[in-house]
C-alpha positions in Angstrom: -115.0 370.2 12.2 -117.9 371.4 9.6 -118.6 375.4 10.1 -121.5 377.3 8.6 -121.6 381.2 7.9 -124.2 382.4 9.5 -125.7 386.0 8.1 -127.7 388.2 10.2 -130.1 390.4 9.2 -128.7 391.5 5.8 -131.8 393.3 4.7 -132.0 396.7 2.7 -133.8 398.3 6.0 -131.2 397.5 8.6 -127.9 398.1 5.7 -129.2 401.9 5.4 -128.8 402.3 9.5 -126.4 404.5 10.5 -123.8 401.8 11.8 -120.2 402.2 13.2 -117.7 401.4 12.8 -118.1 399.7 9.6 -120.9 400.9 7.1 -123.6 399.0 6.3 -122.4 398.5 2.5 -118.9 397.4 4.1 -120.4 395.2 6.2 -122.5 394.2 3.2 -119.8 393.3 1.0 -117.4 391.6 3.9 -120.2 389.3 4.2 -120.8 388.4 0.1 -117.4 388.1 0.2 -117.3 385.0 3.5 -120.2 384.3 1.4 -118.2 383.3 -1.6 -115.5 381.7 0.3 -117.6 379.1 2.1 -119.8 378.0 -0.5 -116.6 377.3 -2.7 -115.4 375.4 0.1 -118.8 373.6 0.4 -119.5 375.1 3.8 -123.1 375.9 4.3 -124.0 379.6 4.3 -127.3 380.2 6.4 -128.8 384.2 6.0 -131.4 385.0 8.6 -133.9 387.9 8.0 -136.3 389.2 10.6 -139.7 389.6 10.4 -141.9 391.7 12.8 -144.9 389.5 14.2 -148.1 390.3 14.6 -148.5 393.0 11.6 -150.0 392.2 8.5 -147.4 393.8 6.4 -143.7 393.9 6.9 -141.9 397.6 6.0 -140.2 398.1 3.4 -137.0 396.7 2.9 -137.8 393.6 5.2 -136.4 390.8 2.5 -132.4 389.8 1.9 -130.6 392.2 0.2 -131.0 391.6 -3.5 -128.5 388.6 -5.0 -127.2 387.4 -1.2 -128.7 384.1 -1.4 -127.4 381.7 -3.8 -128.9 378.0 -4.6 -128.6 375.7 -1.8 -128.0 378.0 1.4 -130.4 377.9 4.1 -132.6 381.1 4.7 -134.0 381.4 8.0 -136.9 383.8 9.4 -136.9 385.0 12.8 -139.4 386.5 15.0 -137.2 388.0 18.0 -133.6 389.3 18.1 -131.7 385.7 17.8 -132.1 383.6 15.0 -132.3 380.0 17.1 -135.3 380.7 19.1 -138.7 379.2 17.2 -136.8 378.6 14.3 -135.4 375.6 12.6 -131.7 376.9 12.5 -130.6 374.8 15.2 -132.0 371.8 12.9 -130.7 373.3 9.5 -127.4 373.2 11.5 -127.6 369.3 13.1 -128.4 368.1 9.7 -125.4 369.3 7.8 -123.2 368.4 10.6 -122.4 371.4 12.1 -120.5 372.1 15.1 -119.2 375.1 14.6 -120.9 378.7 13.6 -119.3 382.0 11.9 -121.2 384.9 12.4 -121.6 387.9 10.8 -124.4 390.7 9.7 -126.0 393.5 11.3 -126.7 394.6 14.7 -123.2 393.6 16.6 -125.3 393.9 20.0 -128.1 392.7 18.9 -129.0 390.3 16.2 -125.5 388.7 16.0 -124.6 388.5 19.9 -128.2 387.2 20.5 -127.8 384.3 18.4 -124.2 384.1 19.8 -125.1 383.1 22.9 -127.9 380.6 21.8 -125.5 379.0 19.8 -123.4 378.3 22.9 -126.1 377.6 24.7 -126.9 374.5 22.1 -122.9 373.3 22.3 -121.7 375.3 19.1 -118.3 376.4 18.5 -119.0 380.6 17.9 -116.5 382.3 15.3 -116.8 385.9 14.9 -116.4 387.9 12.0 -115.7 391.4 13.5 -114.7 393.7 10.2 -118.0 392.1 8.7 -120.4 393.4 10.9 -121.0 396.7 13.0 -123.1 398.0 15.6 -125.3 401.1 16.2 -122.3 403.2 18.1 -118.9 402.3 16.8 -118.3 402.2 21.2 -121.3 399.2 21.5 -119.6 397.4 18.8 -115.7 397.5 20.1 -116.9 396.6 23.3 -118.4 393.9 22.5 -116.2 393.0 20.2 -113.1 393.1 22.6 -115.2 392.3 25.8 -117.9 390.3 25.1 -116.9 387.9 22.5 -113.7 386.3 23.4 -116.0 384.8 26.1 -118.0 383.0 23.6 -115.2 382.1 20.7 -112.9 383.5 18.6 -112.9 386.8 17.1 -111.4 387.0 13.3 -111.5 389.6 10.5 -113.0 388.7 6.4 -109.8 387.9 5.6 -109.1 384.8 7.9 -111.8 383.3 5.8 -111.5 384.7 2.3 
């Protein structure tokens, strides 16, 4: 089995949202921290940013968060909520031999259970990383957590990984 981290939306803009029930730094430094861990281990470490189309400038804030990406991960742009649709993750994924994805990052309901369920959708194995990343009511995000996602794969904390 060959996993790959998969980061969403670690960007200064969506850090500073009011997120529950883990900051946005907490969530921040869970996530350098599976960072770590899986490049040591030589497991890839994919971060995916967003990017509003159709507007000649992004806002502020709209690039990774400062130091996340190291030599040799995989950065990804998206143009919707998931990170597989339009993009080349799927591709970045096949080509390192991956069959199974972690995921972490910001929103809980959004950006990370989007590309959750595309993942299964294209035969991945889905990990969750559910003390390293948070939602926009601390509610959305246990919900989902305890409901949603043990549908899709297993749920684990940072330090199953770390």
């Amino acid at each position: 089995m060959t996993s790959a981290l998969v980061l969403i939306d670690l960007m200064p803009r969506i850090v500073a949202l009011p997120v529950a029930p883990h900051s946005g730094a907490e969530v921040l430094d869970r996530c350098r921290r599976l960072a770590e861990a899986f490049r040591a281990n030589g497991r890839p470490v994919v971060l995916v940013r967003v990017e509003r189309p159709n507007v000649t400038e992004q806002p502020a804030g709209s690039n990774l968060v400062d130091g996340l990406v190291q030599p040799g991960d995989v950065v990804v742009v998206k143009r919707t909520i998931g990170a597989f649709h339009d993009t080349d993750l799927h591709g970045q994924l096949q080509s390192r031999g991956v069959d199974t994805v972690v995921l972490a990052g910001l929103v809980t309901t959004m950006g990370v259970e989007s590309t959750a369920r595309a993942a299964s959708d294209h035969g991945y194995e889905v990990q969750f990383v559910a003390d390293a990343m948070s939602g926009l009511a601390a509610d959305e995000h246990d919900f989902t957590v305890e409901r949603i996602f043990p549908r899709f794969g297993e749920v684990r904390n940072t330090e199953a990984y770390t």
